[in-house]
N, C-alpha and C positions, 0 to 999 in steps of 0.2 A: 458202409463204405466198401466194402467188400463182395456188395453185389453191384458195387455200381452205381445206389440209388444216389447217394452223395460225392460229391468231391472234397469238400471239408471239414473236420471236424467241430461240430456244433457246442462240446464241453471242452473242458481241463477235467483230465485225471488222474489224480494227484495219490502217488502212496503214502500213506500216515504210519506202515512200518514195513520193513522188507518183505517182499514180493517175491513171488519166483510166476513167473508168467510165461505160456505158450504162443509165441508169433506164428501167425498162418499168412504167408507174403499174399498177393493179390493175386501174383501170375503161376502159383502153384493152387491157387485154387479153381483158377482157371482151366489150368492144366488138368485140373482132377475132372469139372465137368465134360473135357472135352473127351475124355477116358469114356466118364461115364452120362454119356446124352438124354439117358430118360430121368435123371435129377434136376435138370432143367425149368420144366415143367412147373418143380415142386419149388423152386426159389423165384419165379417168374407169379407164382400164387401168391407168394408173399409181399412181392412189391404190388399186386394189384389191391390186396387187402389196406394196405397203406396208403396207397392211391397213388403213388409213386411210377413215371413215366417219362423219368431223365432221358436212358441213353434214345430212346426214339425221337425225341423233340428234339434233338441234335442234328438231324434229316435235314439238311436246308431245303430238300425236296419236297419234304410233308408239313411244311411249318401252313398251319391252319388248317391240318387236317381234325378227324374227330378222334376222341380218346378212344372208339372201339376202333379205329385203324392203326392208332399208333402202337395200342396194347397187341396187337396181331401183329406186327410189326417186330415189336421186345419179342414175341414167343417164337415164334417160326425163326428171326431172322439170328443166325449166333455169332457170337461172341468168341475171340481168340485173340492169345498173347501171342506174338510170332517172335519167330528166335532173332539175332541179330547179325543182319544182314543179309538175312535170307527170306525167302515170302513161303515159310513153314511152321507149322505151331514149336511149340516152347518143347514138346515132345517130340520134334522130327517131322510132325503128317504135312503131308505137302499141302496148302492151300489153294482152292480153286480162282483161277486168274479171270474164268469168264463171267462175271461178279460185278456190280456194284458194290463199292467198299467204304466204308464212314470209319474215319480215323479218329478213334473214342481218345485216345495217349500217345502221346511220342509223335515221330516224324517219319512219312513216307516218302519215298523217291521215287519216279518215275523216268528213265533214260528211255526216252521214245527218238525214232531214228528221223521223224521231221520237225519235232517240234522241239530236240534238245529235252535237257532234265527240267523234268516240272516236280516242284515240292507239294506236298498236299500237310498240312498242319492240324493240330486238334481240331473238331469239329468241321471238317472240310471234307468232299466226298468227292467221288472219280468213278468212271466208267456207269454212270447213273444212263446216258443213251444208250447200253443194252437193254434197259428197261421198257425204253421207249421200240428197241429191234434194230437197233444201228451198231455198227461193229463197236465193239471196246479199242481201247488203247492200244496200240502196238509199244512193247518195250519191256523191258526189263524191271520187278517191283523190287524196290530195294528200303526194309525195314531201317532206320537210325536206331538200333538198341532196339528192346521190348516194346514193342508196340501193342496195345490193343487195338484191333480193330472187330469192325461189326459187317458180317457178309451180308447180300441180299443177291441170289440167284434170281434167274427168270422165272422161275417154276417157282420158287418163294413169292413173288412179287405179284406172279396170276393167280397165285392161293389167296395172298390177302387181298386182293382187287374183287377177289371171285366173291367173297364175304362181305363186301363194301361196295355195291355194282352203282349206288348215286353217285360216288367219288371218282369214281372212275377218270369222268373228263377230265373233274380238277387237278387233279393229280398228276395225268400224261401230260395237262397245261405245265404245271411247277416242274416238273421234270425238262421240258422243252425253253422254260425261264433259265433254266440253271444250265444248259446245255450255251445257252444265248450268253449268259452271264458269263462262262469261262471264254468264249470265243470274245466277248467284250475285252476281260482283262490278256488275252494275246495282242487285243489294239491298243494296250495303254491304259487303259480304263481300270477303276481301283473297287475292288469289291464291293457289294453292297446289292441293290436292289439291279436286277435289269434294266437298262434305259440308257445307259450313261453315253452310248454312242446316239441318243437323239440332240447332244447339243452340232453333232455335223450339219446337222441343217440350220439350216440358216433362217428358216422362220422359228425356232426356236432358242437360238443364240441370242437373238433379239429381247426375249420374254427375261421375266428376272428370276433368280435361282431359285425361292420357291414356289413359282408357278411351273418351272420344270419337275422340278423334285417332284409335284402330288403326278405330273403326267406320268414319269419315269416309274412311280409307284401302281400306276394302272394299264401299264403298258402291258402287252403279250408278244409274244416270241412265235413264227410259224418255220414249219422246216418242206423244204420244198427239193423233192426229189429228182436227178436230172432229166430234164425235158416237159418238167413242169411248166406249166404257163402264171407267171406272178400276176399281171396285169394282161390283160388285153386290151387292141386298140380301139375307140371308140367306145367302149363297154364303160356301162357306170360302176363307180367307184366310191368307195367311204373309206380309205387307207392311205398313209402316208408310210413307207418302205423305207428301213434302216438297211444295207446289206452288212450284218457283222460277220458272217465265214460263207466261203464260194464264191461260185463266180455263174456270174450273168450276162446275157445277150438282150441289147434293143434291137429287136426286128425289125422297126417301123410299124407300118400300118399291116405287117406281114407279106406285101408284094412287092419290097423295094428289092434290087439289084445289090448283085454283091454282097461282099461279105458284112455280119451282122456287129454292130458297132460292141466291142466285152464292155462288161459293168464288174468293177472289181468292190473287194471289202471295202466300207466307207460310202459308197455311191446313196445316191438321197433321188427319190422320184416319189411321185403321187403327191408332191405339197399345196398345188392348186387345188385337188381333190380334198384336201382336209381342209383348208381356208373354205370352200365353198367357191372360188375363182373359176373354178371349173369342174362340168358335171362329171364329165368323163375322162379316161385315161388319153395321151396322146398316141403312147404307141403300143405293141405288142412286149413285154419282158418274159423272157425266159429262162430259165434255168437253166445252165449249161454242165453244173455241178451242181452237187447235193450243195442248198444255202442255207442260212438260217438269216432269217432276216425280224428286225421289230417293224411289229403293224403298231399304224395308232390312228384307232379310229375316229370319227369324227363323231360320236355319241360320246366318247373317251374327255376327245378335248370340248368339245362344248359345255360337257360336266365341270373342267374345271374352270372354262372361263367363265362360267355363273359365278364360281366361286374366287375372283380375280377382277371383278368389274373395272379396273383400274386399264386392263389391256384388252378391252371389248375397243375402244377406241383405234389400238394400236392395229388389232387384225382385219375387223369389219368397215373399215375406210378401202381395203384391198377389194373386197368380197362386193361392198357397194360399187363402187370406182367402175368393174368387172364386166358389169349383166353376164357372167356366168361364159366369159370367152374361149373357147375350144378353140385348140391350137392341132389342125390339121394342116395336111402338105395344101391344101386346097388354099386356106384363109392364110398360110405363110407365104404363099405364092403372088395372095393378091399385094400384103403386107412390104413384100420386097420389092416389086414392079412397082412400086407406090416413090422408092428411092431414088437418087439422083443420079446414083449409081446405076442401079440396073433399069433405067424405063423405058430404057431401049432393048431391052434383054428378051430374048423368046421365051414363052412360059413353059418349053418342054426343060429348056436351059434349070429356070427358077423351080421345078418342079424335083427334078436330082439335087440342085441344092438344099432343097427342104427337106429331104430325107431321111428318117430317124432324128429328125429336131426335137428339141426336150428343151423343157422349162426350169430355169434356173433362179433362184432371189441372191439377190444382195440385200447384206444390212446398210443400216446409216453408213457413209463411210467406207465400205469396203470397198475394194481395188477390181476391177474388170479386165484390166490388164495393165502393164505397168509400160513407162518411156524405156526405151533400149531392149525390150524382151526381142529375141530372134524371131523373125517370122518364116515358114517353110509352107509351101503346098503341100495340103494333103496333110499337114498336120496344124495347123493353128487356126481357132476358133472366132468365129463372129457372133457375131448377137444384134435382134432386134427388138428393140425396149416396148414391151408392152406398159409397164403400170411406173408410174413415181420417174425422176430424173436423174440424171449423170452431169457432173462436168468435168471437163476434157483441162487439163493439167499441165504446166509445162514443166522444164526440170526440176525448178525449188519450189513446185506445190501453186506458181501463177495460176488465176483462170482466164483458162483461154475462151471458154466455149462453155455452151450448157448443152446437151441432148433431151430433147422432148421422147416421148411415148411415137413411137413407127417410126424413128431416127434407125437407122443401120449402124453399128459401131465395127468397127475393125475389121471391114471387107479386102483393105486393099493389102493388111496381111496374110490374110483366107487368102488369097489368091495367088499368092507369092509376087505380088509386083512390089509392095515395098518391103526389104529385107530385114527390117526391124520396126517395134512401133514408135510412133515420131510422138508421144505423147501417152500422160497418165489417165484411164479413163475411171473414172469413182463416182459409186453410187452418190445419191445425194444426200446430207448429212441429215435432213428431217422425215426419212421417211424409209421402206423396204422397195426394193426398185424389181421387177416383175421383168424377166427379159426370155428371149426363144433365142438357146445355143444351136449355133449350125456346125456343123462337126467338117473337119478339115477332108474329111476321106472323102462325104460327100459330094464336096465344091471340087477335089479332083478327079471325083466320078464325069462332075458335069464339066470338066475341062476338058477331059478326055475325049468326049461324047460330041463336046460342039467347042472345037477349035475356033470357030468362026467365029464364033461370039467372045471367045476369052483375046482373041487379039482385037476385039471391035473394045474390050474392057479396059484393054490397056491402053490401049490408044488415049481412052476416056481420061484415064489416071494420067497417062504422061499430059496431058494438055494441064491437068488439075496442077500437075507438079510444077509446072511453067510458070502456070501464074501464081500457087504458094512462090516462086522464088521470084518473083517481080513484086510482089507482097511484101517479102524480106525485105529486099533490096530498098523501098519507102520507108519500111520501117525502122532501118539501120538510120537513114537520114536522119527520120523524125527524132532517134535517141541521139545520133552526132548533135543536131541543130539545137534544140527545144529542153531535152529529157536531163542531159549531163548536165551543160549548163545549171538549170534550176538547181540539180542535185547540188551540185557543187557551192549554189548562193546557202544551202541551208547549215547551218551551225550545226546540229550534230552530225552532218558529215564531212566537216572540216577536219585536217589531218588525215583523212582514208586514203589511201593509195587509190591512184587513177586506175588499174584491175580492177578493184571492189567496187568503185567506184559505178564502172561500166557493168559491174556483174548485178548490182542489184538493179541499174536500168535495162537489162537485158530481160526480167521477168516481170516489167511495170507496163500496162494498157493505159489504153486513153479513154480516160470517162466521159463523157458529155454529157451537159445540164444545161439544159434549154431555161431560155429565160421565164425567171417564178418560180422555177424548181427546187427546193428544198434540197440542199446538198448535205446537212448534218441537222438534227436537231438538240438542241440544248437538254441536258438530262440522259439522253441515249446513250450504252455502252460505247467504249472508244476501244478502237486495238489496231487504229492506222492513223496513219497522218495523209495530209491532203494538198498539195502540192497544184499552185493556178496556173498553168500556160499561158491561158489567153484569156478573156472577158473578165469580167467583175461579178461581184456579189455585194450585196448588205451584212452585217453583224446586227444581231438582235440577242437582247437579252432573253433571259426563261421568262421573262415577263410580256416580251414581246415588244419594247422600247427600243429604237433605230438608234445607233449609236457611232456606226459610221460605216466605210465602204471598202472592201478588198478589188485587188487589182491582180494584173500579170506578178508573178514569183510571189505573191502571198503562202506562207505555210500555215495550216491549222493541225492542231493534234501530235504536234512533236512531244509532249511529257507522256500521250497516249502510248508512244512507240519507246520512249524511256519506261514505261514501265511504270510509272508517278503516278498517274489518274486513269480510272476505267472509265471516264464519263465525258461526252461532250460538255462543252463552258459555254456554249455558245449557239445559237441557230444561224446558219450562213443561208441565206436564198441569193438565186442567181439573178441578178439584173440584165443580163444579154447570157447569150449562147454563149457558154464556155467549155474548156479543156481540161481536162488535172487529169492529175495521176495519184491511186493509189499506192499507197507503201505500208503494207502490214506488218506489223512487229514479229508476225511469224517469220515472215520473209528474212527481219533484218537478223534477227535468231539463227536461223539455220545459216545465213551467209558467213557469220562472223563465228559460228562453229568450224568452218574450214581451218585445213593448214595453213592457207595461204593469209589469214585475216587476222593474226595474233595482236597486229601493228594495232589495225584497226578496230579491233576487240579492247585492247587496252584504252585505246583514246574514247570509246565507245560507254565504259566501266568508270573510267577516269569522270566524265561527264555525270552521266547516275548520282554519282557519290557526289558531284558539288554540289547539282541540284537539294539533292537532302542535307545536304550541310545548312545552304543558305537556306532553307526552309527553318530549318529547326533554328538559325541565328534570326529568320526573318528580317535578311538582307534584302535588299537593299534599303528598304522603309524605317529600318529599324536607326540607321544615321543620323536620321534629317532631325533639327530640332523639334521634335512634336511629343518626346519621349513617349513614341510608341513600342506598345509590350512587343515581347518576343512570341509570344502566346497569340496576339491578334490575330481573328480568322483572315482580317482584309490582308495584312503585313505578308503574313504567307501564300494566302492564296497568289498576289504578286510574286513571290519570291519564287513560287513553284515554277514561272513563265521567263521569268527576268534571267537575262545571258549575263555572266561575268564574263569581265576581259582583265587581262592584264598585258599592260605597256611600259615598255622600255623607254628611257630616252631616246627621245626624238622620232618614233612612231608616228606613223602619221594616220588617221581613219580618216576618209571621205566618204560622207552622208549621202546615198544614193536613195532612187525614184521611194517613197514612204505605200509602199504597196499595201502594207500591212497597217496604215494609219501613223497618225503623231507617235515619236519615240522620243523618249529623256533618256539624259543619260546623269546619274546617281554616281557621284563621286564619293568614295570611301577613303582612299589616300590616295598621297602624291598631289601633282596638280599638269594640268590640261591648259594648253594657249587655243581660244578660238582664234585663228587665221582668215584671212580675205588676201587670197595670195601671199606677196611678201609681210601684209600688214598685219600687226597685232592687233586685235579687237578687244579679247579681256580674257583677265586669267582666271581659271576656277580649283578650285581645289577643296581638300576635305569638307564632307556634310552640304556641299552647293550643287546644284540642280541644272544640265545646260540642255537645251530644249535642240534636238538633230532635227526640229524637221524646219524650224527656222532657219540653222547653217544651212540646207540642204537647200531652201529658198532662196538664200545669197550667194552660191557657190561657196560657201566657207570651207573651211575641214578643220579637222581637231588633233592639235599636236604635242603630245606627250610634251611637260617640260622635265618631269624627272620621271624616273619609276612612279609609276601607279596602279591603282587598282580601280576598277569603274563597272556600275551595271548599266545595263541597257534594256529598259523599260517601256512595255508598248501604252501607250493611253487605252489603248481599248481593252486589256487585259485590267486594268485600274477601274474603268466603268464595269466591267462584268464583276469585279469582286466589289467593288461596293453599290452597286444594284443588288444584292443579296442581304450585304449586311454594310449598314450607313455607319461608318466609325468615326467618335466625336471627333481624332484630329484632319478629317478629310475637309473638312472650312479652311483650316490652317496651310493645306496641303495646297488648294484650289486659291487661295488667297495668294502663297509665295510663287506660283505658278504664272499665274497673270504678273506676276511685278518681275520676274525673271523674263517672259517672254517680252515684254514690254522696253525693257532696259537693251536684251540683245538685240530687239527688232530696229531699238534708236541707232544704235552702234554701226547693226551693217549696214543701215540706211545713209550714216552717216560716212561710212568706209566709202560705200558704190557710190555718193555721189563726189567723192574725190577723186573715185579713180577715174570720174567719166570729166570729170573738170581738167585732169592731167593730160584724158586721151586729145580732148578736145583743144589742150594747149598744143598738144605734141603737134596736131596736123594744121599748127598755125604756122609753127617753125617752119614746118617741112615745107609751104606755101610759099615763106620769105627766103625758103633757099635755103638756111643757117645752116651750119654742122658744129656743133660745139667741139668736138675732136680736134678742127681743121684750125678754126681760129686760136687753140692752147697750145696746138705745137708750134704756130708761127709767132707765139709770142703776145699773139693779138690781145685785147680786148673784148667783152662780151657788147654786141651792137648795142646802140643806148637805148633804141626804140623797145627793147624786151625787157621789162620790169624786172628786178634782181626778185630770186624766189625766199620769201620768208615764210614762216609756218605764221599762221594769222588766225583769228577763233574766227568762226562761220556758222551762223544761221541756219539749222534744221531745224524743221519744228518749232516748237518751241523750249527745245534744247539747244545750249550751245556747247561746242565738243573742240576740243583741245587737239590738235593735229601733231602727231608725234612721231615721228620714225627715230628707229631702235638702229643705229647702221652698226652698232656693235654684233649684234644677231645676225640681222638681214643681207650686210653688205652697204656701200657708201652709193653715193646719188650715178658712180660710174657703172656698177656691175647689180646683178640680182642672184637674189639666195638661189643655188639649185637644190630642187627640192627630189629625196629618195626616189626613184620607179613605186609605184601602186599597187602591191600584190591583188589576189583576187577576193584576199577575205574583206578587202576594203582598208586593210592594215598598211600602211607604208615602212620601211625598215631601213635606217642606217646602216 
């Protein structure tokens, strides 16, 4: 322990009677050798006989070197306790600062006048690039207490290099690792191997954590002196370039104008060159400061993606895709004059634009630039999409747009004509997207250059601007006219305030689906609902059995956007050319995250929770006499789809256009008057079944006679869950169904042809003149020739039906019920 071989004690030992024993501290006998330096030698012999080579393997610099370098290393390089708080041995001598220093014990401080106090900790070493011939540390060494540390001079370090001449390279390599690695952790980055600033790139963010880690572990470090050249332009290449300390210049092709574009810490070039995407460099890099940068080669990574077969797919689709495309001012010139933007534009113009243009990736997903960033000339950036796509975004994440491969993106902020961007641009979410950044200096180069051409540009942009706001202008309409409306007939957006309202139509497009075109397929993930403007469709089961037809304001996918089911119910094909609109649950999520949506967050939540309520009661099926379980898949799978209402006295619903097919309505309590106008038709209440799309055929509506509770059931939602699974009491279901609709259909058949017997009385009167009014106030008599009116049974069908009016409810034969206004959910309100 006391030479250092060990740090631990290996036994217990224990006195078995009193002791009188001699302590020799550690740092006093350190203190002795450094008195006496040719004893060294002789305790350096001892730990070699033992095979003992601790404090050298402590080197983060030598770690894999051979034991006869590390043992040269233990001998030449020495050892000292320093006093406390001073960089002088434990006896006074002052310590050499121009040194490489390995901190064996204790804690060192380093007050350096640009990089602040840096600490260096056991087993941690400093000033190792004198090694390498790069200046040391500027600053002040300030020991915490007794330190050991272990020196290695230059003139030490070319002694044992000089004995070791195979190692040599490897060595100035692991010294240039470790020079990368502390410039690493100044960017963040947390000790460990060299590498850690390659997740900046962005083709390796992509890859999974240990396919980085084995590169990170065979990565190397190069140090390039000022006015070095990293890259040349057109020159082949096999490196992808980290810049982790200095600073850097893109020259171009080395003949462009003006001044040369800086490359700071962080900067990422050569990623085509390591893909294979491309053979050569784009432009000239050069060092403008001493840098250090990681290379990683392309022998590097293809090593490890042998050993990764999993992400051979994810890289060599780029590499295929490619033929290998070099990005010169030459082929970005053709690339731009190819745009709609510039193909009026002169190609001395396109030619300054191109200027020091560099290749940049996007992952799945990532941002291009975002809606509202500020745009300036002369600083803000374009891109033209080489490989994979983009689309174009509106405030809450809409898509507006896709960009293809030689799309131009964000010129008309490059140019300063529009002051901010008017939208989100984002890679595409399956794939790495390959684009050529044009730098803002440039495009003010070529502004400068040819005024005539940037006012022929604007011009171009202000026409473009005119018709985006005639565009608007339609647009607005089609959501005044078409978009609110619909929003407005759907149940879960009943209650929302007319803001929110307008806010989730303000990020919905109009889909179109030509007739035969599959609009969902049954089985398929769901995370929108679907919403019909105009035309029709069929519903088909997963079986592919026709089961009925959607219309104008049909909704499909509303439990999708609650959050209830990830899975289409249904396949919709379009019978004619139709309209809709999407509405994705992301959408409805981020909207009702606002301040302004607390109302409608709540009503929004409120709904969720009934849906799962009645599911787990498996309401509304669960009423009706069939005693069906709570458990049954068919009972819930209904109950997942079926709307509860609840009604007050005297409410009134009117049954509108059945766009969505046959709908029953499932009374739970209370009870409900079918109406035909003033007339009563027949009253329903707990566990009885009233079919809306028969009211809806007779003009009826349906009015609350006391508080109730009622669902509202589509037929085609009943066919899609028991096309799946046939449950015994659906005979029972389909049997009370036909005797219900049968009984209502005699009833209003019987109402309408009274009222049409009344109408046809009335314009008999008005023929002979009469006015009932005229002849009661004179006293008169009713004229003989008009039959006195009794209620009398009458022949339909072959039912006959008892003629009643209620004038206690309705009103007497002089006046008629006035019946509430109609709100919009269909509800009428006292």
């Amino acid at each position: 322990a006391i030479l250092g071989f060990v740090k631990r004690r290996s036994a217990v030992v224990r006195a078995k009677e009193i002791c009188i024993v001699l302590e020799m501290p550690r740092a006093a006998f350190i203190a002795a050798l450094e008195d006496h330096p040719e004893e060294q030698e002789h305790f350096q012999k001892i730990g070699r006989q033992h095979g003992v080579v601790v404090a050298s393997t402590q080197w983060p610099l030598f770690e894999g070197a051979s034991q006869k370098l590390l043992s040269l290393i233990n001998l030449y390089a020495r050892k000292h306790i320093t006093a406390k708080g001073h960089w002088s041995t434990f006896n006074g001598e002052q310590l050499p600062e121009q040194a490489a220093i390995l901190v064996l014990r204790g804690e060192m401080r380093v007050v350096t006048p640009d990089k602040g106090e840096l600490v260096f900790t056991e087993g941690t070493c400093f000033n190792e690039q004198l090694l390498f011939g790069l200046p040391p540390l500027e600053g002040r060494l300030q020991p915490q207490g007794n330190c050991e540390v272990q020196i290695m001079t230059a003139d030490i370090f070319d002694r044992v290099v000089l004995e070791c001449p195979t190692e040599r390279d490897f060595i100035m390599q692991r010294i240039v690792n470790e020079i990368a690695r502390k410039a690493e952790q100044s960017m963040g980055f947390g000790r460990g191997d060299p590498g850690g600033a390659l997740v900046l790139s962005t083709v390796i963010q992509v890859a999974a954590d240990d396919f980085a880690d084995q590169l990170r572990k065979r990565i190397d470090a190069r140090i390039y002196e000022p006015g070095a050249v990293i890259t040349e332009a057109g020159q082949d290449g096999d490196c992808m370039f980290v810049l982790v300390e200095g600073e850097a210049e893109n020259e171009g092709d080395g003949l462009c104008h003006g001044k040369a574009l800086p490359l700071k810490v962080g900067s990422v070039f050569g990623e085509s060159v390591l893909l294979g995407v491309a053979r050569t460099y784009p432009n000239r890099t050069r060092a403008s400061t001493r840098c250090i940068a990681l290379a990683l080669t392309q022998d590097v990574f293809q090593q490890v993606l042998e050993e990764f077969p999993s992400h051979v797919e994810l890289y060599n689709h780029m590499a295929m895709g490619s033929s290998q495309t070099e990005v010169g001012a030459s082929e970005l010139n053709v690339q731009l004059g190819k745009s709609r933007a510039f193909s009026n534009v002169s190609k001395d113009f396109l030619m300054v634009v191109c200027e020091r243009a560099d290749e940049v990736y996007f992952g799945p997903g990532d941002d291009i630039f975002r809606r509202g960033e500020v745009c300036k000339l002369g600083e803000s950036l374009m891109y033209i999409l080489l490989q994979g796509a983009a689309i174009v975004e509106g405030e809450y994440g809409d898509e507006l747009g896709r960009l293809n491969p030689g799309d131009v993106v964000g010129e008309g902020g490059a140019l300063g004509i529009a002051p901010i961007r008017g939208a989100t641009v984002r890679a595409w979410r399956d794939s790495l997207v390959r684009a050529v950044r044009l730098h803002g200096s440039s495009v003010q180069r070529a502004v400068t250059a040819f005024p005539d051409e940037y006012q022929s540009l604007q011009q171009i942009f202000q026409k473009r601007a005119s018709a985006n706001k005639e565009v608007e202008r339609v647009r607005q309409k089609w959501l005044q006219e078409q978009v609110i409306p619909a929003l407005n007939t759907c149940r879960i957006f009943q209650g929302f305030p007319e803001p929110i309202i307008r806010k989730i139509a303000e990020h919905l497009l109009q889909a179109t689906y030509t007739c035969g075109q599959v609009v969902c397929t049954a089985g398929n993930g769901a995370d929108s609902m679907i919403i019909f403007l105009k035309g029709e469709a069929d519903v088909y089961t997963k079986s592919g059995d026709l089961i009925g037809r959607l219309s104008d304001e049909a909704v499909i996918g509303e439990i999708a956007v609650l959050g209830l089911f990830p899975w289409r119910t249904a396949t919709i094909r379009a019978t004619s050319n139709s309209d809709a609109v999407l509405i994705t649950a992301n959408l409805i999520s981020r909207i009702l995250q606002g301040d302004d949506a607390s109302a409608a967050r709540q009503r929004f939540d409120q709904l969720c929770s009934e849906r799962r309520s009645q599911v787990e009661a498996g309401m509304p099926l669960c009423i009706l006499p069939f005693n069906v379980s709570v458990k049954d898949v068919v009972a819930r799978a209904v109950a997942l789809h079926a709307i509860r209402y609840s009604f007050n006295t005297g409410d009134v619903f009117v049954p509108k256009v059945q766009a969505q097919g046959p709908h029953y309505w499932v009374m739970v309590s209370g009870s409900m008057n079918l109406m035909m106008g003033s007339r009563h038709i027949m009253l329903f209440s707990s566990g009885s079944i009233l079919p809306e799309h028969i009211a809806f055929e007779y003009g009826a509506s349906i009015h609350a006679a006391t508080v109730c509770e009622a669902y509202r059931v589509s037929f085609f939602d009943l066919l899609l869950a028991t096309s799946v699974v046939r449950a015994k009491w659906y005979k029972h279901f389909e049997k009370l169904i036909e005797e219900v609709e049968a009984k209502v259909r005699l009833k209003l058949s019987g109402a309408r042809s009274i009222s049409m017997m009344k109408m046809r009385r009335s314009k008999t009167e008005t023929s002979f003149g009469y006015r009932p009014d005229e002849g009661l106030q004179k006293g008169g008599l009713l004229p003989a020739m008009l039959p006195k009116q009794v209620s009398q049974p009458r022949l339909v069908g072959d039912k006959l039906l008892k003629l009643r009016e209620d004038f206690k409810i309705y009103g007497d034969a002089r006046g008629k019920a006035q019946l509430p206004p109609i709100h919009k959910d269909g509800l009428v309100r006292r």
